[in-house]
MARKEDO-863048 format. One line per 3 residues: number of its first residue (from 1); their letters; for each residue z, y, x of N, C-alpha, C. Coordinates in steps of 0.02 Angstrom, whole numbers, plus 50000, padded with zeros to 5 digits. Layout:
! MARKEDO-863048
NUM) A) Z Y X Z Y X Z Y X ~ ... .
***
This chain:
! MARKEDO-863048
1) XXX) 48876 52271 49231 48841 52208 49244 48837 52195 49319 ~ 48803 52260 49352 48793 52227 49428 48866 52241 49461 ~ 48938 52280 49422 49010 52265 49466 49011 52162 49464 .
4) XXX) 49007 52169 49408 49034 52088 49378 48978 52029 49435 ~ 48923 52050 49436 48898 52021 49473 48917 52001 49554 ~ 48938 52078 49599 48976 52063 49644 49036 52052 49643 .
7) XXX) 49091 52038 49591 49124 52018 49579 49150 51920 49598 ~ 49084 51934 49554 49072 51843 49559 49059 51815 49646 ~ 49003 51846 49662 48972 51844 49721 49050 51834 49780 .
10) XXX) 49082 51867 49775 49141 51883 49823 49184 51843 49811 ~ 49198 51827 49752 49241 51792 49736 49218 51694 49770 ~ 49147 51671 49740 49135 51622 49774 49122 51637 49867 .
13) XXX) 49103 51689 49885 49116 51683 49947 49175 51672 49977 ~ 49229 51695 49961 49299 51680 49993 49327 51597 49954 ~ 49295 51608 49912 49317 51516 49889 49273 51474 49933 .
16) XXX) 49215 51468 49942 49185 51419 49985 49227 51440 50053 ~ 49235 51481 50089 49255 51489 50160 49323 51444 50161 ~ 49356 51467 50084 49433 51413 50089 49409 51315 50095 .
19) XXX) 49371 51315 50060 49337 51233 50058 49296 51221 50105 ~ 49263 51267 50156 49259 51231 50216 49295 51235 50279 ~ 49353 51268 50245 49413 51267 50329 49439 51211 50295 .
22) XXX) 49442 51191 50226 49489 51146 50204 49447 51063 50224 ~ 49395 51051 50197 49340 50994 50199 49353 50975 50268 ~ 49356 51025 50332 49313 51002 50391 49389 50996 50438 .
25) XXX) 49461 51024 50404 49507 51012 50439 49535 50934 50426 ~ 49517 50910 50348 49568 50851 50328 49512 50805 50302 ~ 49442 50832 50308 49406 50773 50292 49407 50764 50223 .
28) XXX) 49391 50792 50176 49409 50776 50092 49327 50827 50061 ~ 49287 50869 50106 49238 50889 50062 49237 50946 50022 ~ 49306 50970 50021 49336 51023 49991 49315 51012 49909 .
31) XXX) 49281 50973 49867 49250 50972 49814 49320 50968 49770 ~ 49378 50949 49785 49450 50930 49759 49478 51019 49751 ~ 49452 51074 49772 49456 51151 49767 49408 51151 49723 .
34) XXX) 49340 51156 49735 49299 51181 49702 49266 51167 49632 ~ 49273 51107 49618 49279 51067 49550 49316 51111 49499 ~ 49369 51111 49487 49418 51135 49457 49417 51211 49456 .
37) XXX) 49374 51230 49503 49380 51342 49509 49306 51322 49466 ~ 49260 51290 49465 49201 51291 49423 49217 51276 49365 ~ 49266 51242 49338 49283 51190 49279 49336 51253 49228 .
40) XXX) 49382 51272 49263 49421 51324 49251 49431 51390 49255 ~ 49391 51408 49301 49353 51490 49303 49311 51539 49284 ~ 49266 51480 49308 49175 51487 49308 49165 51458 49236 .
43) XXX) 49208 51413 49199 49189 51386 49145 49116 51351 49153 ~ 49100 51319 49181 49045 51274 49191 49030 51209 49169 ~ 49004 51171 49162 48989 51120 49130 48986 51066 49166 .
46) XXX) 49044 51008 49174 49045 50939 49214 48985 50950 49270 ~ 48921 50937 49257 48859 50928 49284 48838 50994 49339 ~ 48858 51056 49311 48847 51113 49355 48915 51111 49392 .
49) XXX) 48962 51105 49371 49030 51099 49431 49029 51035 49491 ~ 49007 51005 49480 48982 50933 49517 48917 50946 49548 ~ 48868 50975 49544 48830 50980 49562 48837 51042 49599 .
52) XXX) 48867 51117 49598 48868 51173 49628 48930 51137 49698 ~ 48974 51089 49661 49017 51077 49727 48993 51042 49779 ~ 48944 50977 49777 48897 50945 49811 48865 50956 49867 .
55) XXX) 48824 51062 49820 48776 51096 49900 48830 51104 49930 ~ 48897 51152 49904 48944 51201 49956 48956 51136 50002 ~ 48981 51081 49970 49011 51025 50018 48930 51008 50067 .
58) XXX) 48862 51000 50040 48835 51003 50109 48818 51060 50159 ~ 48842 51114 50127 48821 51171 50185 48877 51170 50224 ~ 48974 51146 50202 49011 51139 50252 48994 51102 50297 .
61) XXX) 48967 51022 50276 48977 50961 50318 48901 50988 50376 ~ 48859 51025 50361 48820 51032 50390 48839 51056 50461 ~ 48881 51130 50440 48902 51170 50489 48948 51142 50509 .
64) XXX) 48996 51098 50506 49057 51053 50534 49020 51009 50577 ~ 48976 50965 50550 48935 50899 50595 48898 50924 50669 ~ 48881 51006 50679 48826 51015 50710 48895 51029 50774 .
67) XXX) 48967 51046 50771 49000 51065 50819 49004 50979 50849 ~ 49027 50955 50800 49054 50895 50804 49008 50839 50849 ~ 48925 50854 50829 48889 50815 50895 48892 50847 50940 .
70) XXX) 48911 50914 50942 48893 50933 51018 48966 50930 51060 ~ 49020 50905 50999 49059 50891 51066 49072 50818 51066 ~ 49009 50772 51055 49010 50696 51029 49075 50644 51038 .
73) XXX) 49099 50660 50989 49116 50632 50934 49133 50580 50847 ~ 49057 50589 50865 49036 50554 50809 49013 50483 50810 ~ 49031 50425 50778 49021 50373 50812 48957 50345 50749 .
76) XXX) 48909 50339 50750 48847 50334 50746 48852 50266 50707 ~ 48863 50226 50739 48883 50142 50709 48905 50147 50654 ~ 48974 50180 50654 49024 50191 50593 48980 50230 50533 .
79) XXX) 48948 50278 50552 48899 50318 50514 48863 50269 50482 ~ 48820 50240 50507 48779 50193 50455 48822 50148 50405 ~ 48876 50113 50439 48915 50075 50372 48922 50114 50310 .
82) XXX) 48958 50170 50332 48955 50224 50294 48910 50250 50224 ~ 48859 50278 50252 48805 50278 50219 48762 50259 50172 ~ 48729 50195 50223 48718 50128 50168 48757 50099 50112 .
85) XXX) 48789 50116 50100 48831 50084 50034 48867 50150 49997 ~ 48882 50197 50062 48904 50272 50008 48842 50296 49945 ~ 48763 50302 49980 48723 50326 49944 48716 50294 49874 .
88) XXX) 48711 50221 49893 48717 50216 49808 48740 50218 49756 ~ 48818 50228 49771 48861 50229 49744 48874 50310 49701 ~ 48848 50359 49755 48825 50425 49738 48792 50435 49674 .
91) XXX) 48728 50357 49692 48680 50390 49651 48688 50376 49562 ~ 48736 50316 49578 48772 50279 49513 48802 50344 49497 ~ 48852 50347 49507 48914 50418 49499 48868 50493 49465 .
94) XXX) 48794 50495 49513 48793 50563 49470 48755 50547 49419 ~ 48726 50481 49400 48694 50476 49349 48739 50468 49291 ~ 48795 50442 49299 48863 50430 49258 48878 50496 49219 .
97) XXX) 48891 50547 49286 48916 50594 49245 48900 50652 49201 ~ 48826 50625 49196 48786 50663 49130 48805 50650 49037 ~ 48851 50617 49071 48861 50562 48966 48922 50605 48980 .
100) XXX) 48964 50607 49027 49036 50644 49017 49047 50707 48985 ~ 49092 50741 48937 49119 50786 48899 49160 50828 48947 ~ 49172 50888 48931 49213 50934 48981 49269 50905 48971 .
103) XXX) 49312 50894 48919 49374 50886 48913 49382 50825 48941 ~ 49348 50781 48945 49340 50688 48962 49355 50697 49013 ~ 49309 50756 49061 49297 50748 49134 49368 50775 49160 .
106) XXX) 49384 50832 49133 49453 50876 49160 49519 50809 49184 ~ 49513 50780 49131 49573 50715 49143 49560 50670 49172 ~ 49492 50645 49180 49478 50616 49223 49459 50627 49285 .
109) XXX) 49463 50675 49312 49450 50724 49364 49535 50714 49393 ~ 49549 50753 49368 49636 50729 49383 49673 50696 49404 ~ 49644 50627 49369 49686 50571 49365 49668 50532 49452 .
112) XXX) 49588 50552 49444 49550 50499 49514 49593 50544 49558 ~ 49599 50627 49580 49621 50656 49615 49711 50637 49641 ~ 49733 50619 49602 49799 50617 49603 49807 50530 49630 .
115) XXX) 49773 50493 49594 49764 50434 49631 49753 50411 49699 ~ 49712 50462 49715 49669 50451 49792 49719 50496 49841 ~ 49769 50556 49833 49816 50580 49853 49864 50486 49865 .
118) XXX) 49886 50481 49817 49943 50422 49829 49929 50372 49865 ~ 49862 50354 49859 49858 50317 49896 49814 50322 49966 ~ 49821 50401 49978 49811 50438 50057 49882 50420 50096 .
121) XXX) 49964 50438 50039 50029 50427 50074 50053 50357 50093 ~ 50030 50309 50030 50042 50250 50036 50007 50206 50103 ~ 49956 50232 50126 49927 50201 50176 49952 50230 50251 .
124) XXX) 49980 50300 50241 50007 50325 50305 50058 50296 50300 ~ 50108 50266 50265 50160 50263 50287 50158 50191 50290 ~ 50109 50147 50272 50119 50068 50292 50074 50052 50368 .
127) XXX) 50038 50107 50376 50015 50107 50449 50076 50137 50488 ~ 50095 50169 50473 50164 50180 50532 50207 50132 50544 ~ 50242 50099 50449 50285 50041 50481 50240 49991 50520 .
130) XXX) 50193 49967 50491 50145 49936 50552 50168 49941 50606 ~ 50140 50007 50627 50137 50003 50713 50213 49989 50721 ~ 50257 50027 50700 50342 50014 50714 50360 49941 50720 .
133) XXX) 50334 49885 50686 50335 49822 50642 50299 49789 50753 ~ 50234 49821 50757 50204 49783 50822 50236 49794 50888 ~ 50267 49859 50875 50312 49867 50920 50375 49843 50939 .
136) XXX) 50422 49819 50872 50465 49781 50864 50460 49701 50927 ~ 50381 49683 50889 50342 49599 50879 50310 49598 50990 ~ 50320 49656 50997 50295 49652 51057 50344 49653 51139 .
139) XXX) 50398 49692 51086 50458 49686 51142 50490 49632 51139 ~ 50486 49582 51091 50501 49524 51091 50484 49472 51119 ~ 50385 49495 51135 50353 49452 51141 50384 49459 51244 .
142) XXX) 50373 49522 51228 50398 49535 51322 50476 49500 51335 ~ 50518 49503 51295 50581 49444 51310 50554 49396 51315 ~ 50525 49347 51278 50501 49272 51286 50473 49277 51358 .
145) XXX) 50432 49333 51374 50384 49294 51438 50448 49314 51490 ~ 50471 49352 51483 50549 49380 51530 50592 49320 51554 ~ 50603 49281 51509 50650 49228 51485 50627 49167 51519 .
148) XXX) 50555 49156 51501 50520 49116 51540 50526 49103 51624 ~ 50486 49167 51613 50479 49168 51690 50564 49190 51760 ~ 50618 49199 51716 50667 49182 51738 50698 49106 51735 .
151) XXX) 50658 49067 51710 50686 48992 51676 50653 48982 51750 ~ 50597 48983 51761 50514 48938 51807 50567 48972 51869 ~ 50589 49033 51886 50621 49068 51946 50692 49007 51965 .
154) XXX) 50717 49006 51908 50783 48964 51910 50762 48897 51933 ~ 50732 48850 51908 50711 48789 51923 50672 48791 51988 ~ 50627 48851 52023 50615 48850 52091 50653 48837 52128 .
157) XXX) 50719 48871 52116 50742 48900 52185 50806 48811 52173 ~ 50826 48784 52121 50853 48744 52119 50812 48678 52147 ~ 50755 48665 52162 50709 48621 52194 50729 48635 52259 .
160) XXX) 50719 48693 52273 50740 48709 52362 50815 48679 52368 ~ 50848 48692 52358 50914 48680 52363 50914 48593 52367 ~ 50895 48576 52296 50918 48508 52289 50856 48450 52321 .
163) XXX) 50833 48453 52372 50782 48410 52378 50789 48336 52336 ~ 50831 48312 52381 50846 48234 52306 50825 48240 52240 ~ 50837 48300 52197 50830 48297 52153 50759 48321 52120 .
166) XXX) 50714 48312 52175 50667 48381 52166 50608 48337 52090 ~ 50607 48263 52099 50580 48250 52028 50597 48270 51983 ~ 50673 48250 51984 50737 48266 51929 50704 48355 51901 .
169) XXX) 50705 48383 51937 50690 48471 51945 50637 48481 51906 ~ 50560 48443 51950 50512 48434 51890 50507 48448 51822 ~ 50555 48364 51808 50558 48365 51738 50562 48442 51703 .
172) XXX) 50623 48433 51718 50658 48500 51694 50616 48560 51698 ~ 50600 48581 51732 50541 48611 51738 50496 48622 51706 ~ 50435 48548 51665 50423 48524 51613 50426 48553 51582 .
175) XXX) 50484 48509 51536 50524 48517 51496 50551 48600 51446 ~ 50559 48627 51503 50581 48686 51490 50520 48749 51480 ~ 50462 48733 51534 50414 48765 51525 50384 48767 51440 .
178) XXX) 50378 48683 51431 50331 48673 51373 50355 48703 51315 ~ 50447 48688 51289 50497 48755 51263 50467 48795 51261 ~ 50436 48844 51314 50432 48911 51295 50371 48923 51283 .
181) XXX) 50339 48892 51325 50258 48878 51297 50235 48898 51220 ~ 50298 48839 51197 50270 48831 51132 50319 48886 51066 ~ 50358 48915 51107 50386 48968 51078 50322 49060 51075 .
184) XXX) 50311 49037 51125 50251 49099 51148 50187 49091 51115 ~ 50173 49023 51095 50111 49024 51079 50117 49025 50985 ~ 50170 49004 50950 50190 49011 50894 50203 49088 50875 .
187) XXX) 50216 49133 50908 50241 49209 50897 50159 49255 50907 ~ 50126 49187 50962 50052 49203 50960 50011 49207 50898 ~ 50022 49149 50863 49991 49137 50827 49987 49178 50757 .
190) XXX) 50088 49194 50749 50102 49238 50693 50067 49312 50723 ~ 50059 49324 50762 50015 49384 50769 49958 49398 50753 ~ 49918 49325 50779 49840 49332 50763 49835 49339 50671 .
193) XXX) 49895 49288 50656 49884 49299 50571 49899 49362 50538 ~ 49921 49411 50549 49950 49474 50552 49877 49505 50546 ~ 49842 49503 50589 49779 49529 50608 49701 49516 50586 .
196) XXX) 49731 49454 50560 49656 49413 50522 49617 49486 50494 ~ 49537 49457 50530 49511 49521 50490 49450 49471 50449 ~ 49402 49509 50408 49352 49478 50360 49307 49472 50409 .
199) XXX) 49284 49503 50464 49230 49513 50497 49265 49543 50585 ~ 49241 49507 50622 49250 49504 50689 49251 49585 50722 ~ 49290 49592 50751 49313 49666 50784 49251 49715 50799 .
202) XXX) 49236 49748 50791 49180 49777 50848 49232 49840 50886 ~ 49217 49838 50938 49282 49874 50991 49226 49947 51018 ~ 49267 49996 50999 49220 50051 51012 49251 50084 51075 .
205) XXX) 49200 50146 51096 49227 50193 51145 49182 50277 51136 ~ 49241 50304 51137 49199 50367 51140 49212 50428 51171 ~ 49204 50450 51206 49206 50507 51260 49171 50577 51255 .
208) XXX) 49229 50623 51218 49207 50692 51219 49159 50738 51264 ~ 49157 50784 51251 49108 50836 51304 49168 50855 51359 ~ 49231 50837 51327 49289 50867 51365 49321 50821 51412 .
211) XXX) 49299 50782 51395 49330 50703 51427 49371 50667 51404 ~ 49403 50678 51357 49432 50628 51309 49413 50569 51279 ~ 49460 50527 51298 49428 50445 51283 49460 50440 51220 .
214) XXX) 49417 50379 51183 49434 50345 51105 49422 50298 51111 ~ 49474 50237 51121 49472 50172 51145 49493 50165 51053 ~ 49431 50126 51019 49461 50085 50945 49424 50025 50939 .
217) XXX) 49442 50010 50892 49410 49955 50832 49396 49946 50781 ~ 49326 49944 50765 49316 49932 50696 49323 49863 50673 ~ 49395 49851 50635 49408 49805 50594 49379 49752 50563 .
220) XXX) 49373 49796 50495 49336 49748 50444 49291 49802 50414 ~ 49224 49804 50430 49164 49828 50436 49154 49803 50349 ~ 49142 49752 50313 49127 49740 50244 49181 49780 50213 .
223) XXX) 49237 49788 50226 49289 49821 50181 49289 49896 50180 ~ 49267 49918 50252 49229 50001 50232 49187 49996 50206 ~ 49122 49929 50209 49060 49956 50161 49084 49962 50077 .
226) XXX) 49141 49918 50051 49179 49927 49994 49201 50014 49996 ~ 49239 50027 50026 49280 50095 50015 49230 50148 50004 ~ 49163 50132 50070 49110 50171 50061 49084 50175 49986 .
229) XXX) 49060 50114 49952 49043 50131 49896 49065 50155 49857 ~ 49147 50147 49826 49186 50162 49777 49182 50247 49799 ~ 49196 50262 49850 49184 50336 49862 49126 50366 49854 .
232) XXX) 49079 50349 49855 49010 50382 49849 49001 50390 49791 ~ 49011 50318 49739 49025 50328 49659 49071 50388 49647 ~ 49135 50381 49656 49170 50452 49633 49128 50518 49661 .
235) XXX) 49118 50526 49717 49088 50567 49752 49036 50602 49676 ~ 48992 50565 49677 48941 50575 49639 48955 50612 49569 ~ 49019 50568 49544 49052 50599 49465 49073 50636 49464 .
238) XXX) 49123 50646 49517 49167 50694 49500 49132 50772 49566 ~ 49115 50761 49618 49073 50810 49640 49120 50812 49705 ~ 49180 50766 49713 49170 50788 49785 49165 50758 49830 .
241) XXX) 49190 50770 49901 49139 50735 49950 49208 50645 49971 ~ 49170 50628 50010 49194 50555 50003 49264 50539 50063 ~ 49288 50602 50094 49340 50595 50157 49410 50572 50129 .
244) XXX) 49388 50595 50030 49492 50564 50027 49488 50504 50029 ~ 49447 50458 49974 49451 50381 49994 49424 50359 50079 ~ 49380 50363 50088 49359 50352 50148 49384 50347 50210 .
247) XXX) 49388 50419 50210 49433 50436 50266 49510 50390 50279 ~ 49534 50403 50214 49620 50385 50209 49600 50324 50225 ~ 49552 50277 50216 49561 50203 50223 49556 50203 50309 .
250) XXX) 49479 50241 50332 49473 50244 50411 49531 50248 50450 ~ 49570 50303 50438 49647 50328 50486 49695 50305 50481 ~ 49714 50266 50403 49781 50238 50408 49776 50143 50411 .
253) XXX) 49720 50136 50362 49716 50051 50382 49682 50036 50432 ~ 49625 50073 50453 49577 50058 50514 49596 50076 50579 ~ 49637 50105 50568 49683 50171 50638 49632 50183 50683 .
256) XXX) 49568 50192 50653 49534 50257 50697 49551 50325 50715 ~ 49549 50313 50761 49572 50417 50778 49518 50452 50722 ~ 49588 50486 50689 49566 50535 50640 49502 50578 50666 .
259) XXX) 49501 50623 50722 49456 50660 50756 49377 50622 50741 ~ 49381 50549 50750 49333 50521 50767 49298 50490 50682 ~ 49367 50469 50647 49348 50457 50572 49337 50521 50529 .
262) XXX) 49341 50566 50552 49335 50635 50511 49265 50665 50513 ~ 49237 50671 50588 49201 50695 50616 49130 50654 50578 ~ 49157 50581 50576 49077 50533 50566 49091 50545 50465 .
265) XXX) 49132 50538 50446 49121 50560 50365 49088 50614 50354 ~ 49119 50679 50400 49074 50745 50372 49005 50752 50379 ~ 48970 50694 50448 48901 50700 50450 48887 50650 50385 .
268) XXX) 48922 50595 50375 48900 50549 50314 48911 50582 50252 ~ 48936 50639 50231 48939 50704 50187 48852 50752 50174 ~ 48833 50742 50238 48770 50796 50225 48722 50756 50180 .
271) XXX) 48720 50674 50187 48685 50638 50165 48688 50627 50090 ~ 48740 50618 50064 48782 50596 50012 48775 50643 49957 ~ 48790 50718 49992 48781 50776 49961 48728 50791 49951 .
274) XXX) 48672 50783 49977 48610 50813 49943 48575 50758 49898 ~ 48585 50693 49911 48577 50633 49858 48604 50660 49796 ~ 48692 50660 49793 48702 50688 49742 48687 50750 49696 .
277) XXX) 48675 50801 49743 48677 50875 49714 48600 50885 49681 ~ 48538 50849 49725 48483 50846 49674 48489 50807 49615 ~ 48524 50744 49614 48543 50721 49551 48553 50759 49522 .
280) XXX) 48610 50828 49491 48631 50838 49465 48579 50916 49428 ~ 48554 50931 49495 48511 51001 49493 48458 50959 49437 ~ 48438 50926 49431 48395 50899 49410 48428 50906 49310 .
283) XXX) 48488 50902 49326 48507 50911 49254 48532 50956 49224 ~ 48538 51026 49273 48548 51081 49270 48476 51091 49235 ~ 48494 51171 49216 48453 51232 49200 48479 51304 49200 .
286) XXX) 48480 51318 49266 48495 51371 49316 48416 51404 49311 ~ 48444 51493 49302 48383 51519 49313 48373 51534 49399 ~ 48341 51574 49408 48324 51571 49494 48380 51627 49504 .
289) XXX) 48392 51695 49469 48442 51723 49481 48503 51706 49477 ~ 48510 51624 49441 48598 51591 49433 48577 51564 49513 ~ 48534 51537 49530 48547 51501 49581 48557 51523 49628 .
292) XXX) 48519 51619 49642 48558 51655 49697 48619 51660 49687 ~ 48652 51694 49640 48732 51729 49622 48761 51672 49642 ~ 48742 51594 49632 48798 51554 49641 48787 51498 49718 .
295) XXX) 48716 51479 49718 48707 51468 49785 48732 51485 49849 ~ 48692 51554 49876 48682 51593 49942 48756 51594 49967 ~ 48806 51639 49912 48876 51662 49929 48920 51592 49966 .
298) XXX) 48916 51533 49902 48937 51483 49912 48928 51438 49989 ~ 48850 51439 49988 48848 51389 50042 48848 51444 50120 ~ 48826 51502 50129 48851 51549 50180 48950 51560 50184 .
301) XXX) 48980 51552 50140 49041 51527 50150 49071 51487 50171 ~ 49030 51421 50162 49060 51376 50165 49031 51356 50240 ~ 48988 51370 50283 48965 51363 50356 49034 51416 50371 .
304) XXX) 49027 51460 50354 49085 51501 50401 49150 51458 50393 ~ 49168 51439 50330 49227 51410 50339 49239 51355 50394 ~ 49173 51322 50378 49177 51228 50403 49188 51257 50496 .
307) XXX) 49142 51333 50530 49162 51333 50608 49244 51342 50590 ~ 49285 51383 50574 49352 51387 50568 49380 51328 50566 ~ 49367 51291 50515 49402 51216 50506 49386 51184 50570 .
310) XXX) 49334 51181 50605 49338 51136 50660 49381 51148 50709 ~ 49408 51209 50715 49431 51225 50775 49504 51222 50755 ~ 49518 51221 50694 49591 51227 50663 49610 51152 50678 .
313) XXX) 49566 51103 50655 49574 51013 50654 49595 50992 50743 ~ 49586 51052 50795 49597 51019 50871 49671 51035 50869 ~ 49701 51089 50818 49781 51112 50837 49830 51055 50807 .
316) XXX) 49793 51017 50758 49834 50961 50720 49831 50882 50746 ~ 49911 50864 50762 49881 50788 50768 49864 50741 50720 ~ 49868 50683 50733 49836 50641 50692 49895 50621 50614 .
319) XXX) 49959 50609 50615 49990 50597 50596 49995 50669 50535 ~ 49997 50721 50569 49987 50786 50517 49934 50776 50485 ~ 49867 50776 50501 49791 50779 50474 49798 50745 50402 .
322) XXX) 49847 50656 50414 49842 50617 50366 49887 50633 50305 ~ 49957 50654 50306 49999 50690 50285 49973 50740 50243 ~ 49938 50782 50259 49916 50869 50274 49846 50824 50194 .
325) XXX) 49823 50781 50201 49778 50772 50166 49827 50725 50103 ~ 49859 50690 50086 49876 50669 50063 49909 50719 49996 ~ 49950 50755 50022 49989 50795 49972 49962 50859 49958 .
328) XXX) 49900 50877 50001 49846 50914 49945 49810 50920 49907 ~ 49819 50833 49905 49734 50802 49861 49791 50794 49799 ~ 49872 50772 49816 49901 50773 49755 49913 50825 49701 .
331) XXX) 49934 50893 49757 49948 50950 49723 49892 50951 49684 ~ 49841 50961 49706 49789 50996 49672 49781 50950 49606 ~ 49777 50874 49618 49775 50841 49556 49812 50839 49500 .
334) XXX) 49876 50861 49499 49919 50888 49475 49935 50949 49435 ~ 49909 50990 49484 49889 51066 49473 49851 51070 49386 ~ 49788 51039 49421 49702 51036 49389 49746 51000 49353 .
337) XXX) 49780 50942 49331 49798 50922 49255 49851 50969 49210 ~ 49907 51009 49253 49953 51070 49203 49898 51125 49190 ~ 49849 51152 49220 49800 51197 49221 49774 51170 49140 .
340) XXX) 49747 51126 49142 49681 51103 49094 49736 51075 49031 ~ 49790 51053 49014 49824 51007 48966 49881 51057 48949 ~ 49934 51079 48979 49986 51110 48984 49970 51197 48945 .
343) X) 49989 51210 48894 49990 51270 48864 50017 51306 48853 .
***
C-alpha cells in the first residue's frame, strides 16, 4: 500500500514538472498533458481530471507569472481584456462539465484539442504570408514614392534649362505630380483596408528589466474579449488552461511578441484556474488524504517546472514558440483519441 502510494506520488511529481516546463514555455497550461494522464492512468472521473489539472495549471502559472513581473513583461492592459470575459466563460465551462460522461468527454476532449492545434498552424502561417504579402505592398509603395520624386527631380531641372517654357513645365509638373499623387494615395487606401480593425489601435510599449523594447499593437481589443471567452469556456470543461486558443490568436493574428502574449496569459491563468478548479472541487469528493497524494506532489512540480520553462521560453524565438505549440497540442489530440478509441 504505502510502495503504491509513493509510486503515485513520484509519478505525478515528474508529470507536473513536465506541464510546467511545457505550460510556461508555449503558453497552453499544460492541462492538454495532464487531462488525458488523469483520464487514462489515474482513471479519474471528467470532473476530478479537470479539476486536479486546473490547481497544477495554477501552481505553474503562479510560479511562471512571479519571474515574468519581475522581469516586466507583462502588459497589464492586455491582462484585463483577458480576464474579464475569460472568467465567465470558465465559470460556464465548469459548470457544463458536470452532466458530461467519461466516454463523451474522452472524444470530446480530443476533438477541441486537435482543433485548437490546427488552428494554432493555420494562423502561423497566414501571419507569415501576411507579413511576406506587407513586405511585397511596401517595396512597392517605396517605387511609387522613388518614381515620383524622380518625375518632381526631372521637371526641376527641365524649368532651369527651359526658362520660356517654365509655365509649360508647371503644367507638367501638375499634371504629373497629381498622377502619382493619386496612384500613392489609392495603394494608400488598399492598405488601410487590409488593416480595418473593429476597434481603434491601442499602441503599446514595453521594456524589460534587461532593456528590451516591445513596440506593438493591440488590434481589435473586442475580438480578444471573444477568443477570451470561448477559451475560458473550454478552459473550464475540458480543464486546461486558456494559452492554445488565446495565445495562438495573440501571436499570430495580433502579432504580439509572443514573450509578451505568453507572459500576460500565464498571469491571466492564475485567475481562471482557481475560478475553475473550485468549481470543480466543489463537485469532487476527495478525502483529505486523496487531496495530499494528489495535490502537494502535483502543484510542488509544477512551480519547479514553470522556473525551468521560463528560462527555456528566452532560448526560443518567436516563430518556434508558435510552431513548437501548434503541433503539440495536435499530437497530443491525436494521441488522447488512438489512446481512448483505438484497440
Amino acid at each position: 500500500m504505502i510502495t503504491n502510494i509513493i509510486f503515485v506520488v513520484v509519478i505525478l511529481f515528474f508529470t507536473s514538472i513536465s506541464v510546467g516546463i511545457v505550460g510556461n514555455v508555449i503558453g497552453i497550461g499544460g492541462g492538454i498533458l495532464l487531462v488525458p494522464f488523469f483520464l487514462l492512468y489515474m482513471h479519474l472521473s471528467p470532473v476530478k481530471a479537470s479539476g486536479l489539472s486546473l490547481f497544477t495549471i495554477l501552481a505553474s502559472s503562479s510560479g511562471g507569472s512571479f519571474k515574468f513581473i519581475k522581469e516586466k513583461i507583462i502588459d497589464f492592459k492586455l491582462y484585463l481584456m483577458i480576464v474579464l470575459f475569460a472568467v465567465p466563460g470558465v465559470i460556464a465551462g465548469s459548470i457544463l462539465s458536470k452532466y458530461i460522461k467519461t466516454d463523451e468527454f474522452k472524444g470530446i476532449f480530443s476533438l477541441i484539442i486537435i482543433i485548437i492545434g490546427v488552428f494554432s498552424l493555420i494562423a502561423t502561417n497566414i501571419q507569415t504570408k501576411k507579413a511576406e504579402n506587407e513586405i511585397d505592398l511596401n517595396i512597392d509603395l517605396n517605387k511609387v514614392k522613388s518614381d515620383y520624386s524622380t518625375n518632381s527631380f526631372n521637371i526641376k531641372k527641365n524649368k532651369e534649362i527651359n526658362n520660356k517654357k517654365e509655365s509649360s513645365n508647371e503644367n507638367i509638373k501638375t499634371l504629373s505630380g497629381s498622377g502619382r499623387n493619386k496612384n500613392f494615395k489609392l495603394k494608400s487606401i488598399i492598405i488601410y483596408l487590409k488593416h480595418i480593425h473593429i476597434s481603434s489601435d491601442i499602441k503599446r510599449k514595453k521594456i524589460d528589466r534587461t532593456g528590451n523594447t516591445f513596440d506593438y499593437y493591440i488590434k481589435k481589443p473586442i475580438v480578444i474579449n471573444f477568443f477570451s471567452l470561448i477559451a475560458g469556456f473550454v478552459s473550464g470543461f475540458i480543464g486546461i488552461g486558456i494559452g492554445g486558443i488565446t495565445g495562438t490568436f495573440l501571436t499570430a493574428v495580433e502579432q504580439i511578441p509572443p514573450r509578451i502574449a505568453f507572459s500576460t496569459i500565464i498571469l491571466a491563468m492564475i485567475l481562471t484556474s482557481v475560478v475553475g478548479g473550485f468549481i470543480h472541487l466543489s463537485y469532487m469528493r476527495f478525502s483529505y488524504n486523496a487531496i495530499i497524494i494528489y495535490l502537494i506532489p502535483l502543484m510542488i512540480g509544477a512551480i519547479i517546472g514553470s522556473q525551468l520553462g521560463v528560462h527555456i521560453s528566452k532560448l526560443l524565438n518567436s516563430r518556434t514558440l508558435r510552431l513548437y505549440q501548434g503541433w503539440i497540442i495536435i499530437t497530443l489530440g491525436l494521441l488522447m483519441f488512438a489512446i481512448s478509441y483505438i484497440k
